[in-house]
N, CA, C and O atoms as a CHARMM CRD file, in Angstrom:
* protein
*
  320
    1    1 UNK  N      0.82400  -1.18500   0.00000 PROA 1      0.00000
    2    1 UNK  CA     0.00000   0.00000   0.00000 PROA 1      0.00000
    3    1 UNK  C      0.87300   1.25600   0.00000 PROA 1      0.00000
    4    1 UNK  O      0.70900   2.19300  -0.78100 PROA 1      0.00000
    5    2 UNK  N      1.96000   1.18200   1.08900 PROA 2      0.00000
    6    2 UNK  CA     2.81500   2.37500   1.01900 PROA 2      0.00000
    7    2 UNK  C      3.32500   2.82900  -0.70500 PROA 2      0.00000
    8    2 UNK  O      3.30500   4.00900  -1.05500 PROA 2      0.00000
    9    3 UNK  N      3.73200   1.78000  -1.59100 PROA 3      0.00000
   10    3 UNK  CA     4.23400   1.60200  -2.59500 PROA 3      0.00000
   11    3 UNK  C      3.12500   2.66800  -3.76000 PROA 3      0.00000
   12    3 UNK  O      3.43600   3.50200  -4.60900 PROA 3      0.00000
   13    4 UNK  N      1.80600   2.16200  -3.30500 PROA 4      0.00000
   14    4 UNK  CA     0.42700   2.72700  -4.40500 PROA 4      0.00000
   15    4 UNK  C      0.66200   4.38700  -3.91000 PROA 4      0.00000
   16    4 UNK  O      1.05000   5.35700  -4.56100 PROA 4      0.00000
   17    5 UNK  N      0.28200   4.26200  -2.59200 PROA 5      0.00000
   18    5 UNK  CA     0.22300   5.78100  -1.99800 PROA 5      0.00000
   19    5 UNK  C      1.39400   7.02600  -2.90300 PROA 5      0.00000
   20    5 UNK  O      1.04900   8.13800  -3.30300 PROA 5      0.00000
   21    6 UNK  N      2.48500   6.54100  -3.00500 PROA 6      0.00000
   22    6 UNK  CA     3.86000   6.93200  -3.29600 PROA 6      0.00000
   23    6 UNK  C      3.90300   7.52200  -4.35400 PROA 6      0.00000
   24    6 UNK  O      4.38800   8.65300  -4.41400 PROA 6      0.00000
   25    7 UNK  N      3.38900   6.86900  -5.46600 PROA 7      0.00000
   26    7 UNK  CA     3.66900   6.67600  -6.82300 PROA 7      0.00000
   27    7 UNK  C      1.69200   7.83400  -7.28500 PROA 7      0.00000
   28    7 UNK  O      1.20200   8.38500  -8.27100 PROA 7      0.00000
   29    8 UNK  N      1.38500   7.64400  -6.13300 PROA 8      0.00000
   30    8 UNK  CA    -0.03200   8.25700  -6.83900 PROA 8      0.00000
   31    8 UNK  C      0.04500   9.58600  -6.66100 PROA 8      0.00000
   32    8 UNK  O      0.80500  10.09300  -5.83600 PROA 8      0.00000
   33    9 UNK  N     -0.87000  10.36100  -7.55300 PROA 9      0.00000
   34    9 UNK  CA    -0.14500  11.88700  -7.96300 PROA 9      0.00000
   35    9 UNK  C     -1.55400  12.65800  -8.28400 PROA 9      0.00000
   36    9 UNK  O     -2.05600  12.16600  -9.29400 PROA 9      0.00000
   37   10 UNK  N     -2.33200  13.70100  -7.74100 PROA 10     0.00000
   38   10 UNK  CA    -3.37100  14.37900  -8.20800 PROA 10     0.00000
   39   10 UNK  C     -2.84200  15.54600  -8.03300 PROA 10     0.00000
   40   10 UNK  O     -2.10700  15.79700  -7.07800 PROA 10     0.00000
   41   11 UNK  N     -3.24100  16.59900  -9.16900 PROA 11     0.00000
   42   11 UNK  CA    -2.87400  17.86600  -9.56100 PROA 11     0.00000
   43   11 UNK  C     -3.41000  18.61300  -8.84400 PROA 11     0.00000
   44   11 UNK  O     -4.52000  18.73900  -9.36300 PROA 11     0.00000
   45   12 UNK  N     -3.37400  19.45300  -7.63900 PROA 12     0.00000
   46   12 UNK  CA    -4.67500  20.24600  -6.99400 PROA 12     0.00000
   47   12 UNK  C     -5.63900  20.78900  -8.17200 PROA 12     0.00000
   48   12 UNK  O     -6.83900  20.57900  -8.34800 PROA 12     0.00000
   49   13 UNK  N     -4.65100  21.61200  -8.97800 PROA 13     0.00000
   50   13 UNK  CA    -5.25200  22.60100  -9.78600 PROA 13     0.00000
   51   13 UNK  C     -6.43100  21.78000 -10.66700 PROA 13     0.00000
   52   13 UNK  O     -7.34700  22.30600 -11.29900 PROA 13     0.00000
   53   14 UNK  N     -6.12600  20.23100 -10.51700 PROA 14     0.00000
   54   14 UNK  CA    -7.30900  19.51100 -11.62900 PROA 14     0.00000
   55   14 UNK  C     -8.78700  19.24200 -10.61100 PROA 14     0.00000
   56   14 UNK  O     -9.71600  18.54200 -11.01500 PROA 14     0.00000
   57   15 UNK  N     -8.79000  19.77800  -9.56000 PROA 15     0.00000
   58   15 UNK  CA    -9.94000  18.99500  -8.49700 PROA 15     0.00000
   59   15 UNK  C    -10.71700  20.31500  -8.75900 PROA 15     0.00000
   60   15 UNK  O    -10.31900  21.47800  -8.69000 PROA 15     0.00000
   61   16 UNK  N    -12.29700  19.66100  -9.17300 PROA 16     0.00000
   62   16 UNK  CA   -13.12100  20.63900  -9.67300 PROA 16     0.00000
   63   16 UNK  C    -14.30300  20.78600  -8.22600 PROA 16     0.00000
   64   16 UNK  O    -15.06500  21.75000  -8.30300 PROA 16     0.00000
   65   17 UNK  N    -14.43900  19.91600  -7.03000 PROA 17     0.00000
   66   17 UNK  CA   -15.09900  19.78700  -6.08000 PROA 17     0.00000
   67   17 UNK  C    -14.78000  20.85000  -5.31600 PROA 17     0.00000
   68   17 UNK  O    -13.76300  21.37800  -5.76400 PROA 17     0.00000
   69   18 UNK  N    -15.17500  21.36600  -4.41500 PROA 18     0.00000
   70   18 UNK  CA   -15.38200  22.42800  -3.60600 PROA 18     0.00000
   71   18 UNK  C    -14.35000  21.58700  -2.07000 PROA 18     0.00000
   72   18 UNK  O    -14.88600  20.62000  -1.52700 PROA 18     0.00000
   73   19 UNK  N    -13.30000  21.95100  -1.67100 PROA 19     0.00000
   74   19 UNK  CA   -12.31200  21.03600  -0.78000 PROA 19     0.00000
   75   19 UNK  C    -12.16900  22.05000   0.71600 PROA 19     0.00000
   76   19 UNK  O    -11.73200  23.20000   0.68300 PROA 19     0.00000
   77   20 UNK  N    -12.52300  21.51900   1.67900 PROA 20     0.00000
   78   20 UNK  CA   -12.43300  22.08900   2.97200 PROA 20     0.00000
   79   20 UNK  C    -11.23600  20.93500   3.37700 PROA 20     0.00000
   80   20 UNK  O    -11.35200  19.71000   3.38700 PROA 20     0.00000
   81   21 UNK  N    -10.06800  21.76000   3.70000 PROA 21     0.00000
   82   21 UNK  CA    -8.67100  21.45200   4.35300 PROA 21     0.00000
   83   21 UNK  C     -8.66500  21.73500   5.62800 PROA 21     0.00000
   84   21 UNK  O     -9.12300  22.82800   5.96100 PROA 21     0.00000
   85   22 UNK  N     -8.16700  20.86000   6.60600 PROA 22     0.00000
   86   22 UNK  CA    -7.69500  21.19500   8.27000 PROA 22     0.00000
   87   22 UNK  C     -6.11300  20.61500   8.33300 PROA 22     0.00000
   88   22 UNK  O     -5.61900  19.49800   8.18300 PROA 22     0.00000
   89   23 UNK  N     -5.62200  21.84000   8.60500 PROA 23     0.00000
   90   23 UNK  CA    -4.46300  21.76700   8.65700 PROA 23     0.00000
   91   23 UNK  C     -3.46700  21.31900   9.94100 PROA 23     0.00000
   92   23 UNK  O     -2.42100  21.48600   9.31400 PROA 23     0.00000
   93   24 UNK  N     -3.19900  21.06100  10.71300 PROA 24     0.00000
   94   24 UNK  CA    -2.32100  21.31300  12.15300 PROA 24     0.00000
   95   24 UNK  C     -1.20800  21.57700  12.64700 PROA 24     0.00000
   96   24 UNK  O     -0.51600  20.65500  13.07900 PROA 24     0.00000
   97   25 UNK  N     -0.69800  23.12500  12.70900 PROA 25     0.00000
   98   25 UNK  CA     1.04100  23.60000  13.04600 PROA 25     0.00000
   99   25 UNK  C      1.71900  22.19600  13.70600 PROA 25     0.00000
  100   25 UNK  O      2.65600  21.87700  12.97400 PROA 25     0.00000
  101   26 UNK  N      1.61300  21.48000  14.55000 PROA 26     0.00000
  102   26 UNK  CA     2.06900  20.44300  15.15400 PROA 26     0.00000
  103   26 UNK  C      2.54600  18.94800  14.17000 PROA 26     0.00000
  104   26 UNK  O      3.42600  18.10300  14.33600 PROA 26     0.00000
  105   27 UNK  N      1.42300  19.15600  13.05600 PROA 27     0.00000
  106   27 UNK  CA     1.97800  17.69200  11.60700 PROA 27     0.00000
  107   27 UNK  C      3.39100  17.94400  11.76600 PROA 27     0.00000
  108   27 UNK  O      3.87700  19.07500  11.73000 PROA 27     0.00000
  109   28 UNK  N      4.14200  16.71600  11.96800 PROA 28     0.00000
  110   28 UNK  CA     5.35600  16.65800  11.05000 PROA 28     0.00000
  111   28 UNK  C      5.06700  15.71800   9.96500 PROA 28     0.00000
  112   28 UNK  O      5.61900  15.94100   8.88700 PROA 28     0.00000
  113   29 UNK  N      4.46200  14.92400  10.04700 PROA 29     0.00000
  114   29 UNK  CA     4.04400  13.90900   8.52300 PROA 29     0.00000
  115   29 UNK  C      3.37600  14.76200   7.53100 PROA 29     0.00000
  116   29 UNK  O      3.60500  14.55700   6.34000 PROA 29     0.00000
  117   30 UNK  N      2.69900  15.55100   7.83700 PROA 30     0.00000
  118   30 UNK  CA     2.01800  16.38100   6.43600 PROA 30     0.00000
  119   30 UNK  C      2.31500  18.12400   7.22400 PROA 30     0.00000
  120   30 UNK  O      1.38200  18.66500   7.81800 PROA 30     0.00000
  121   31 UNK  N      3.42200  18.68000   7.13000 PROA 31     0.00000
  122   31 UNK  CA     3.57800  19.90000   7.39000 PROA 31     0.00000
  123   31 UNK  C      2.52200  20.82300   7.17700 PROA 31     0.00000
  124   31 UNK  O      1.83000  20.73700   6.16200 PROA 31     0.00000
  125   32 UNK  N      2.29300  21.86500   8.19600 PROA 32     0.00000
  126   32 UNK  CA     1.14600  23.07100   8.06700 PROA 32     0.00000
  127   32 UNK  C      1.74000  23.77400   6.29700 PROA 32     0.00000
  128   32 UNK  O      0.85600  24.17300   5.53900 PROA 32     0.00000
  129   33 UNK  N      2.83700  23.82400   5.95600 PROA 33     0.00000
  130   33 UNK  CA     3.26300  24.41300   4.89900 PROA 33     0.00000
  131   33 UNK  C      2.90600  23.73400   4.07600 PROA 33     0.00000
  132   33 UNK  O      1.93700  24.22300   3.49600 PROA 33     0.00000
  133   34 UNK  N      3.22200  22.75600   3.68300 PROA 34     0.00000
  134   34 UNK  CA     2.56500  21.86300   2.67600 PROA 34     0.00000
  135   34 UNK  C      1.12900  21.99900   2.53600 PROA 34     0.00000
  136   34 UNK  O      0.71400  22.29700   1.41600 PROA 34     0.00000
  137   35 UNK  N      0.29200  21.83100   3.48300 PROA 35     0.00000
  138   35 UNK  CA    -0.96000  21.76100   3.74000 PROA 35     0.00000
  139   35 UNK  C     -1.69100  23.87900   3.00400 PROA 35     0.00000
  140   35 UNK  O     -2.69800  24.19500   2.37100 PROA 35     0.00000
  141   36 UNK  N     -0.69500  24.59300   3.47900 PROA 36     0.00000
  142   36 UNK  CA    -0.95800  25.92100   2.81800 PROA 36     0.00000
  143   36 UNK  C     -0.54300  25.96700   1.29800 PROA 36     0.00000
  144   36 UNK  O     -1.04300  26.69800   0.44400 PROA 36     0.00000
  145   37 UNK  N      0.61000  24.91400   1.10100 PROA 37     0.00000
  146   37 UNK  CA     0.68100  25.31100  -0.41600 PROA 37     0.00000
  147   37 UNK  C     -0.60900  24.53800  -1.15100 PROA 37     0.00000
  148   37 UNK  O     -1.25100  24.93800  -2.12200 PROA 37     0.00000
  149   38 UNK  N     -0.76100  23.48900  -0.49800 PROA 38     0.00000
  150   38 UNK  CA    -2.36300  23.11600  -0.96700 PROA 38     0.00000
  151   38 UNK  C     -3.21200  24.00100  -1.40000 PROA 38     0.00000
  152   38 UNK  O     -3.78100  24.05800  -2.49000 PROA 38     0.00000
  153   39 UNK  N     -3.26900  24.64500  -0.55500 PROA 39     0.00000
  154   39 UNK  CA    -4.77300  25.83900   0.00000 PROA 39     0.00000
  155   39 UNK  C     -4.64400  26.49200  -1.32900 PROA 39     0.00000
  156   39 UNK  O     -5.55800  26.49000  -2.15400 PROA 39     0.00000
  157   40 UNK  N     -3.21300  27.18200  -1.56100 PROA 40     0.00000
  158   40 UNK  CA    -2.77300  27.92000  -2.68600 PROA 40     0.00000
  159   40 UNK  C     -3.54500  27.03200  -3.81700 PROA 40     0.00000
  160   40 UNK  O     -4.70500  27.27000  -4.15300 PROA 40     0.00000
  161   41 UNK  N     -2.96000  26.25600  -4.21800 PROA 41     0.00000
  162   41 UNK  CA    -3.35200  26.01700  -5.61600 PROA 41     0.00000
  163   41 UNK  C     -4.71900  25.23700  -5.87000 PROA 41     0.00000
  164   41 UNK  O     -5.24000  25.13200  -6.98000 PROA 41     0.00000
  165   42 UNK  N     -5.24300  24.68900  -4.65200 PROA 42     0.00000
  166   42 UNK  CA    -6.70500  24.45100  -5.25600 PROA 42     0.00000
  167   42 UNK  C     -7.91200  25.27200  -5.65600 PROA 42     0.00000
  168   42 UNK  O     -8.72400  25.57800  -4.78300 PROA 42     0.00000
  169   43 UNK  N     -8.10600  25.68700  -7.02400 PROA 43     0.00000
  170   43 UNK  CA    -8.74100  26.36800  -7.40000 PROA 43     0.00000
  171   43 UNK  C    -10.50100  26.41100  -6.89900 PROA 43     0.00000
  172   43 UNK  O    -11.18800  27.32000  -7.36500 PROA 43     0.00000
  173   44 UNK  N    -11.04100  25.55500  -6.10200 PROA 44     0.00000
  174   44 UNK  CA   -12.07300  25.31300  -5.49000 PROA 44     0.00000
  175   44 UNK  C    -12.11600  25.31800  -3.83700 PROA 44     0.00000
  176   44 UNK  O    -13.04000  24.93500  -3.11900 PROA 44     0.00000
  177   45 UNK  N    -10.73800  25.91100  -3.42400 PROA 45     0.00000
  178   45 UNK  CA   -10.50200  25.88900  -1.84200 PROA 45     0.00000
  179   45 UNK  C    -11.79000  26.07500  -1.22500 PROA 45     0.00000
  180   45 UNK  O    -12.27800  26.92500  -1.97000 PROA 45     0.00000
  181   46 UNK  N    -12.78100  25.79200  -0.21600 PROA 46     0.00000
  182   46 UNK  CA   -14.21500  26.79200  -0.22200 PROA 46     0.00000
  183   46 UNK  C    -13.59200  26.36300   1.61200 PROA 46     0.00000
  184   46 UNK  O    -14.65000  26.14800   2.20400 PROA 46     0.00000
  185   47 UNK  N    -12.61700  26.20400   2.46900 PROA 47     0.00000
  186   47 UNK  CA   -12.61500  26.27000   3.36400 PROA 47     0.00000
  187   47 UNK  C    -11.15300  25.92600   3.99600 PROA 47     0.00000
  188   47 UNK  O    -10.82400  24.74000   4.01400 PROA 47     0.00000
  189   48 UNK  N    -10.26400  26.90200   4.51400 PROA 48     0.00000
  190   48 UNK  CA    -8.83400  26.30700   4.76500 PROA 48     0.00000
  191   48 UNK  C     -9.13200  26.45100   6.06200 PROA 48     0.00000
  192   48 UNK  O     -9.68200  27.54400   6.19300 PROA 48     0.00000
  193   49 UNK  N     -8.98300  25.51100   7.78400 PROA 49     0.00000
  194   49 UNK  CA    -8.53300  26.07000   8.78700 PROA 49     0.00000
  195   49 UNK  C     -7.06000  25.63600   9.42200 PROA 49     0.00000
  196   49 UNK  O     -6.59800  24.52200   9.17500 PROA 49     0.00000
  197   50 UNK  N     -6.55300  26.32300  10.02100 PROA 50     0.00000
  198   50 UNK  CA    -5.45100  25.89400  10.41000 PROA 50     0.00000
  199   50 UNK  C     -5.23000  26.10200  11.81600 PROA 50     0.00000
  200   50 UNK  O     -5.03300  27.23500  12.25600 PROA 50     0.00000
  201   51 UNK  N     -5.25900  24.69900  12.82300 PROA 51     0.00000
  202   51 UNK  CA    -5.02200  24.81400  13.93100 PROA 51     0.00000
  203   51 UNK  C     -3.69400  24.30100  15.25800 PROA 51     0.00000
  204   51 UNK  O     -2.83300  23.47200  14.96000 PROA 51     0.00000
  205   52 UNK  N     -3.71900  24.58300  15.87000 PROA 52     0.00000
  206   52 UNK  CA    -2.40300  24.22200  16.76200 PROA 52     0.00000
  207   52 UNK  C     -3.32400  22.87900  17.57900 PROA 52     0.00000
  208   52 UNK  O     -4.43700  22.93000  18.10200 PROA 52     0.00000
  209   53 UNK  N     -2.40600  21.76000  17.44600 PROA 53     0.00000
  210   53 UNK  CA    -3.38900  20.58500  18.14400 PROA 53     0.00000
  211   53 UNK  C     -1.65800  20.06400  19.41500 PROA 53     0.00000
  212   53 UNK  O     -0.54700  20.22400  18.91000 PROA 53     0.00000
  213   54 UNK  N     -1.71900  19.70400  20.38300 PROA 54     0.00000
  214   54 UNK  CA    -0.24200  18.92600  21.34600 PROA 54     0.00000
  215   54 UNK  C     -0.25100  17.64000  20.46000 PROA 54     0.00000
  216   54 UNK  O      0.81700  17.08100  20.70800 PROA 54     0.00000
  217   55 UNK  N     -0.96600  16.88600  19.52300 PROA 55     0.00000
  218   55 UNK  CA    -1.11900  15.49300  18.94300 PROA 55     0.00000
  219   55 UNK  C     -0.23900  15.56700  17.99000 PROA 55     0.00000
  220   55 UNK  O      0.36100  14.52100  17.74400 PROA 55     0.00000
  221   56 UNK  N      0.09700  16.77500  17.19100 PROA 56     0.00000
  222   56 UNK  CA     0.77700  16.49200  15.72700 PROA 56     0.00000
  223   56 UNK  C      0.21900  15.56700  14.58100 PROA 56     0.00000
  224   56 UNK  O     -0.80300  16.18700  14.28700 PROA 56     0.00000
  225   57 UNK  N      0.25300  14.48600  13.76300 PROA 57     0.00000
  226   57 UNK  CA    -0.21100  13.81700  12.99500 PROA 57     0.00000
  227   57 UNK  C     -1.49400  13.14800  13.50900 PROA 57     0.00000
  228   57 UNK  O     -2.46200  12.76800  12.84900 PROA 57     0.00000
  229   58 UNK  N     -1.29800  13.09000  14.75700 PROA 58     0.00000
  230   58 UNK  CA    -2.85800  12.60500  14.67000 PROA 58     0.00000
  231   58 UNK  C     -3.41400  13.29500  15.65200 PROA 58     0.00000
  232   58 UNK  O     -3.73300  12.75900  16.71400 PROA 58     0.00000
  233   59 UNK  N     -3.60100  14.65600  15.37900 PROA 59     0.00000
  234   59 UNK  CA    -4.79100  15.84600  15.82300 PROA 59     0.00000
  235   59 UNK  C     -6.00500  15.72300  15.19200 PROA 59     0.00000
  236   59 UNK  O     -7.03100  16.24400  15.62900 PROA 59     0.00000
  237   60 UNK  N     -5.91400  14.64000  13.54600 PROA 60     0.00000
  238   60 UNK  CA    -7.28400  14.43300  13.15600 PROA 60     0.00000
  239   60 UNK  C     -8.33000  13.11600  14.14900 PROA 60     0.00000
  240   60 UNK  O     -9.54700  12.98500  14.28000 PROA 60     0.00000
  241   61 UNK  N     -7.21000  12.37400  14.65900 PROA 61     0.00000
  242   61 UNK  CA    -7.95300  12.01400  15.35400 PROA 61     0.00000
  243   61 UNK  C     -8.68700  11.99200  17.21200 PROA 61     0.00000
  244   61 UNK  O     -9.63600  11.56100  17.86700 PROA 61     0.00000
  245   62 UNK  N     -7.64700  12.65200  17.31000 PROA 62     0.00000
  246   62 UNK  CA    -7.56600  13.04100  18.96900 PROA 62     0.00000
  247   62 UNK  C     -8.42300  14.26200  19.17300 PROA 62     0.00000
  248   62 UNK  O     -8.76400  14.51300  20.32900 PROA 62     0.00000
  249   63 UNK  N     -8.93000  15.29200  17.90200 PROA 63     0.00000
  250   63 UNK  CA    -9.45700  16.84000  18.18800 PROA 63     0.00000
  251   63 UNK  C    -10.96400  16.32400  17.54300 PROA 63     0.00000
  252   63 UNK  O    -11.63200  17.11800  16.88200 PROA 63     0.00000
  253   64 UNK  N    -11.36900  15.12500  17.75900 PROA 64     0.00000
  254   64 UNK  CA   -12.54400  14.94300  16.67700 PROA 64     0.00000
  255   64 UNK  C    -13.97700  15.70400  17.04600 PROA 64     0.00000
  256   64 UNK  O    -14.99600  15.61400  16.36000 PROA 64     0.00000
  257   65 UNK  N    -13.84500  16.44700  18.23600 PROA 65     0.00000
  258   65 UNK  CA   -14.72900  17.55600  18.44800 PROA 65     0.00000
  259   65 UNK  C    -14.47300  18.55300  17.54100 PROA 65     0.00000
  260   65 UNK  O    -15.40100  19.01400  16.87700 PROA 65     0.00000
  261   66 UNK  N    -13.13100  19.02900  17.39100 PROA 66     0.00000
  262   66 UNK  CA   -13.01200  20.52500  16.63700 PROA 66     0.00000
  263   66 UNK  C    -13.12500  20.07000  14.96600 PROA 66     0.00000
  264   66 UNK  O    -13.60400  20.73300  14.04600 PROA 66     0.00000
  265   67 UNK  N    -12.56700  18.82800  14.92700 PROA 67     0.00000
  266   67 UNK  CA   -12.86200  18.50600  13.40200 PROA 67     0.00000
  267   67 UNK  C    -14.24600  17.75400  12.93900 PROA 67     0.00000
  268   67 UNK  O    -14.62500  17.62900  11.77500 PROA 67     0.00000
  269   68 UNK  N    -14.71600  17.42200  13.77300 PROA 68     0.00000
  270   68 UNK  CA   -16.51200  17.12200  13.51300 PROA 68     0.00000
  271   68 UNK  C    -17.17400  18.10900  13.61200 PROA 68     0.00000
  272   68 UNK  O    -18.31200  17.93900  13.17300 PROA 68     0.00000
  273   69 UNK  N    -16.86500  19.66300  14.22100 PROA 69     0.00000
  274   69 UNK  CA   -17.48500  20.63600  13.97300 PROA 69     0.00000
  275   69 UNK  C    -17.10100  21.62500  12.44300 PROA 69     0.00000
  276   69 UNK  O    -17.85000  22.45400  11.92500 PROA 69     0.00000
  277   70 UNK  N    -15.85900  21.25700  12.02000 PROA 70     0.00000
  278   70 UNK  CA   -15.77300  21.83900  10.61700 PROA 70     0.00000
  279   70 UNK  C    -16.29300  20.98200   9.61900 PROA 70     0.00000
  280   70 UNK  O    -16.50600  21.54900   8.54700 PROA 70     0.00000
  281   71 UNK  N    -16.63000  19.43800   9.68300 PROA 71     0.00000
  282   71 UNK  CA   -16.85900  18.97000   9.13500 PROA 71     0.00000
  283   71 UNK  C    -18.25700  19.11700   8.74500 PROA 71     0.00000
  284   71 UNK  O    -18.59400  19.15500   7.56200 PROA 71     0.00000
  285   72 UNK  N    -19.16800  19.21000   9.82700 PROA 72     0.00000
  286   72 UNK  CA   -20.74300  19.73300   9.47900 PROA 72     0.00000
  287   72 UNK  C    -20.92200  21.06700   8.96100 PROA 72     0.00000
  288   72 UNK  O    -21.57800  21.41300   7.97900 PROA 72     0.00000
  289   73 UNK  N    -20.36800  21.64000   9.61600 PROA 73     0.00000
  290   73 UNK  CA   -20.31200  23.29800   8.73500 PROA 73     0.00000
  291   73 UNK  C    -19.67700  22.81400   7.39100 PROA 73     0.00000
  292   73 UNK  O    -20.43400  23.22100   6.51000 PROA 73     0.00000
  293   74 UNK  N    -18.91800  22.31900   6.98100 PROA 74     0.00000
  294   74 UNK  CA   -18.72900  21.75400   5.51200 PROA 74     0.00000
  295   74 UNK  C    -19.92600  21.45900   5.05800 PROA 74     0.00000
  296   74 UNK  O    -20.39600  22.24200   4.23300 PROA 74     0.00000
  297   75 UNK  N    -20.77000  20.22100   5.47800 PROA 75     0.00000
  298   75 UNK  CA   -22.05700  19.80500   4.59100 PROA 75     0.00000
  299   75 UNK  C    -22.84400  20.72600   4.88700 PROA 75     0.00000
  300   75 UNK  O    -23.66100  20.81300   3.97100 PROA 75     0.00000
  301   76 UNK  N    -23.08800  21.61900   5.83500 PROA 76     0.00000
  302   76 UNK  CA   -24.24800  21.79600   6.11200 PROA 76     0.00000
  303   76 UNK  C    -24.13800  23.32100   4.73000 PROA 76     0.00000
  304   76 UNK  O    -25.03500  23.72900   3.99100 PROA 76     0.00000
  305   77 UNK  N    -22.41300  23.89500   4.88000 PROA 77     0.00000
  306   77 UNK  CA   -22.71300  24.84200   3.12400 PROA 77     0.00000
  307   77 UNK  C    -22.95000  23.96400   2.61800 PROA 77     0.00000
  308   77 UNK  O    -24.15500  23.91500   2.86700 PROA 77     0.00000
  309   78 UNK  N    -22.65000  22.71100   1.74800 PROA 78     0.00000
  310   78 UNK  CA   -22.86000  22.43400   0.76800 PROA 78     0.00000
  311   78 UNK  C    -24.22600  22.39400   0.38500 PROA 78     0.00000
  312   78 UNK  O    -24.67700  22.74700  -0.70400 PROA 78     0.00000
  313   79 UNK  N    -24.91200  21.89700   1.44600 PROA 79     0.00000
  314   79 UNK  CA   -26.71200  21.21400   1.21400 PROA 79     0.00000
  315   79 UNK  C    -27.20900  23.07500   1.28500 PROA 79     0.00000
  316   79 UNK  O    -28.37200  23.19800   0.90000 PROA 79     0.00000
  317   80 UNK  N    -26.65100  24.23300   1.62800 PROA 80     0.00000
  318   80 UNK  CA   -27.32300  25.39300   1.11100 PROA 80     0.00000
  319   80 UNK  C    -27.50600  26.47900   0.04500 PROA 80     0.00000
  320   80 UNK  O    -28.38800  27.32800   0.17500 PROA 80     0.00000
């Protein structure tokens, strides 16, 4: 799987969906910078936040209050 992950490649600039990003100063596996040059080039950004989590890589799963609350405010624009 590591091998597929590696080798696989999407263009931001080609994603035509509307993309809400959560970022976390603390990632060292996916840097807050990386995660902003994202922000930059997806031409459909409709939501960047960027927060300070003590977890680092896995603030997505340890903050799942603060990220289940961006996540409904995600659907809940979309369905308006």
């Amino acid at each position: 799987m590591s091998d597929s992950l590696d080798r696989h490649s999407v263009t931001p600039e080609a994603i035509k969906t509307p993309v809400t990003l959560i970022g976390f100063t603390s990632d060292r596996l996916v840097p807050i910078d990386d995660i902003r040059e994202l922000a930059a080039r997806l031409p459909t950004l409709w939501r960047f936040v960027e927060a300070p989590s003590l977890f680092g890589h896995d603030a997505f799963l340890k903050e799942d209050a603060f990220v289940g609350d961006i996540l409904r405010a995600a659907f809940k624009d979309i369905k308006a």
